[in-house]
C-alpha positions as CSV (number, residue, x, y, z in Angstrom):
1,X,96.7,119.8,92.8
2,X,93.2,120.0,91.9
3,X,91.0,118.8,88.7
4,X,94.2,117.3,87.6
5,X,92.2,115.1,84.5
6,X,91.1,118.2,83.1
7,X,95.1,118.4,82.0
8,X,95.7,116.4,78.9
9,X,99.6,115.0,79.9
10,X,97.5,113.6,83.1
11,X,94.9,112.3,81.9
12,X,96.3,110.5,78.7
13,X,99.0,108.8,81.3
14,X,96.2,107.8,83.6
15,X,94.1,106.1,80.3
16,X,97.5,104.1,79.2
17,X,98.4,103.0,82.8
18,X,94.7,101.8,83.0
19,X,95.3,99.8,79.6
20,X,98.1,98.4,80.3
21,X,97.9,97.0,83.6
22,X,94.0,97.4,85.2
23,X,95.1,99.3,88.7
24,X,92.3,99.3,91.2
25,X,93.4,103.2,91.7
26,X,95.8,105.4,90.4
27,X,96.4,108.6,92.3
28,X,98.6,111.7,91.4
29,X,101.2,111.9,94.3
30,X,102.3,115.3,93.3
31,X,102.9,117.7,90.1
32,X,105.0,120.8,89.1
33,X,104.1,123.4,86.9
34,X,106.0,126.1,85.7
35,X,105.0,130.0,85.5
36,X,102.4,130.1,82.5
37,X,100.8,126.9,84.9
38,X,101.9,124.5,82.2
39,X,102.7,121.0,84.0
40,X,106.7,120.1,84.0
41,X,106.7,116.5,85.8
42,X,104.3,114.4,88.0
43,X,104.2,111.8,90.3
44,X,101.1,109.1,90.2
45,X,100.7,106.0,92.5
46,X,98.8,102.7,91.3
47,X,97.7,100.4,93.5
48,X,97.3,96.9,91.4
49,X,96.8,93.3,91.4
50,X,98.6,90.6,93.3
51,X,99.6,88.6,90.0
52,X,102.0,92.1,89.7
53,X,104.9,91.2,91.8
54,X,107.6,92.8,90.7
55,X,106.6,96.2,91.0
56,X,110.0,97.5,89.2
57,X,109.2,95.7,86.5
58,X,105.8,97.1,85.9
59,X,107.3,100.7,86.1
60,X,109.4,100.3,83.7
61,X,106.4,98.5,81.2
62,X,104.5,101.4,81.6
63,X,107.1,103.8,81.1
64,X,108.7,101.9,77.8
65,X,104.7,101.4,76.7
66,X,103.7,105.5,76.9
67,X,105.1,108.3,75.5
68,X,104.3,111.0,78.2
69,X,106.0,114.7,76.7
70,X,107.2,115.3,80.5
71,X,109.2,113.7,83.6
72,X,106.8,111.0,85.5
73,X,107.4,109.4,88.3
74,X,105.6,105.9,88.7
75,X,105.2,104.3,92.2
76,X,103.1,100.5,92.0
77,X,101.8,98.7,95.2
78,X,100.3,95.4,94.9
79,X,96.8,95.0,96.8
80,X,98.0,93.5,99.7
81,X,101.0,95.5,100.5
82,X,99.1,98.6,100.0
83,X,96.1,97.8,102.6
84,X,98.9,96.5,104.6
85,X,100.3,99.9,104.5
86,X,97.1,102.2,105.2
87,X,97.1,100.1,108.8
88,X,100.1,102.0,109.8
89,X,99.6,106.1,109.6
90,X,103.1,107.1,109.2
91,X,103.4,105.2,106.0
92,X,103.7,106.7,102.4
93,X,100.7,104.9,101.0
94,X,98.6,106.3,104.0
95,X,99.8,109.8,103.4
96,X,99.1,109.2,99.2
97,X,95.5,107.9,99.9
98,X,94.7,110.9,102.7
99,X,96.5,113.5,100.0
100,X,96.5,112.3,96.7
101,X,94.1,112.9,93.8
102,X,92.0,110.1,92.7
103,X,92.4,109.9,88.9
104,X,91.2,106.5,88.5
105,X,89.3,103.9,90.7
106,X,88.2,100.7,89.2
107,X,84.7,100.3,89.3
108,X,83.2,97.3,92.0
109,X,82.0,94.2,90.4
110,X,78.4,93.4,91.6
């Protein structure tokens, strides 16, 4: 899992997610390829706003709004549940922002 925005499937995903909804991060969770290294399927987390709270709901948007060519998996936290989650080690979220790839991380306002 390395360089993954030099793949095209990756990093179109990553500029419609970032369109549609603003995530503060998006990171790719985990992706298969097959033999000739082409990518079959990938998983990417977003971490976005606190206005999202239905974080099913949001899946499916993105997912009805993009036309990816291969299986992706979409995982959303809101904010708050996601720092809440990188206080405790054994979580998911903690294990995604030690080991994930950073595709996308929204900018600080100054």
């Amino acid at each position: 899992m390395t360089d993954a925005l030099n793949n095209p499937i990756i990093r179109e995903m990553t500029n419609e997610i970032v369109k549609i909804c603003s995530p503060f991060q998006v990171f790719l969770v985990s992706s298969k390829t097959n033999r000739s290294g082409e990518i079959t399927s990938f998983k990417v987390c977003i971490v976005v706003d606190d206005t999202y709270t239905n974080h099913t709901e949001l899946e499916t948007e993105i997912l009805l709004k993009t036309d990816c060519p291969v299986p992706c998996d979409i995982i959303v936290y809101n904010i708050t549940d996601w720092n809440e989650c990188l206080d405790d080690d054994c979580t998911f979220a903690t294990r995604v922002d030690n080991e994930g790839e950073i595709l996308y991380e929204q900018k600080q306002r100054t």
